[in-house]
C-alpha positions as CSV (number, residue, x, y, z in Angstrom):
1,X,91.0,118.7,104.8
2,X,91.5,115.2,106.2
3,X,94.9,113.4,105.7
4,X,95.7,109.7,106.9
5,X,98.5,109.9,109.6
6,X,100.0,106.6,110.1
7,X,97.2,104.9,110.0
8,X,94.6,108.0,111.5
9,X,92.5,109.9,109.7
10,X,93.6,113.8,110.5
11,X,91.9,116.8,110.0
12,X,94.8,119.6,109.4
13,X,94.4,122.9,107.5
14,X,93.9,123.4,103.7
15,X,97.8,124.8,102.9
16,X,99.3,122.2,104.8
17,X,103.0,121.2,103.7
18,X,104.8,118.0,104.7
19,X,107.4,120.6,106.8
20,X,104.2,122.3,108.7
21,X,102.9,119.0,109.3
22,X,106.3,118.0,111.0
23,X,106.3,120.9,112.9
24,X,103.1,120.3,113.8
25,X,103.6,116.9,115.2
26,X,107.3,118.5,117.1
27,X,109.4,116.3,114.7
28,X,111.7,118.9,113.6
29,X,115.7,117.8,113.8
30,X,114.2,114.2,114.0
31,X,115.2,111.9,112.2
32,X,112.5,110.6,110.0
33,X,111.3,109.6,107.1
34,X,107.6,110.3,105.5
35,X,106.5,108.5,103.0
36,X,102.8,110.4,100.7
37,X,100.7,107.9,99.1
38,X,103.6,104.8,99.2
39,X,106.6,107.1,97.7
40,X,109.4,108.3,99.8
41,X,109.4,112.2,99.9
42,X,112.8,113.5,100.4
43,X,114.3,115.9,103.2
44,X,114.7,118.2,100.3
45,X,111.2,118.3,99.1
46,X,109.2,118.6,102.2
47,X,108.6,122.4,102.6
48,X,107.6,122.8,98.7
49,X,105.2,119.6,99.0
50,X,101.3,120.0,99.6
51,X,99.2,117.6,101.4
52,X,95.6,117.1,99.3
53,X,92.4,115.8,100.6
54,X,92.9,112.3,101.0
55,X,96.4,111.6,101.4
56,X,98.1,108.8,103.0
57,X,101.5,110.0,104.7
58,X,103.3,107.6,106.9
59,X,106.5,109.0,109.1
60,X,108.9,106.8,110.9
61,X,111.6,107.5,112.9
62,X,114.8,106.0,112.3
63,X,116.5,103.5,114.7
64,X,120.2,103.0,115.6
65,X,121.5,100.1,116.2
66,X,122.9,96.7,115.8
């Protein structure tokens, strides 16, 4: 299936969850946030989440700092 990446257009595999994705990209213990078609999905819900044909996920990485 293809899923927008920040901004790419990805082709990943059909049972693709937001954690496989992360672990995917070696984000794991990151600190991150990932947003799926402009709402913020929480740490929580990431392995129970699906990616669909189509989706737009955005992931930053949080900043320290003053």
């Amino acid at each position: 299936m293809n899923v927008h990446i920040n901004g790419k257009l990805e082709s990943l595999p059909t049972d693709c969850s937001i954690s496989t994705l992360i672990e995917q990209m070696a984000l794991e213990g990151k600190r991150i946030a990932v947003e799926l078609n402009l709402d913020i999905v929480p740490k929580s819900e990431h392995l129970q989440t699906q990616l669909k044909e189509g989706d737009i996920v955005e992931i930053v990485h949080a900043i320290g700092g003053g």
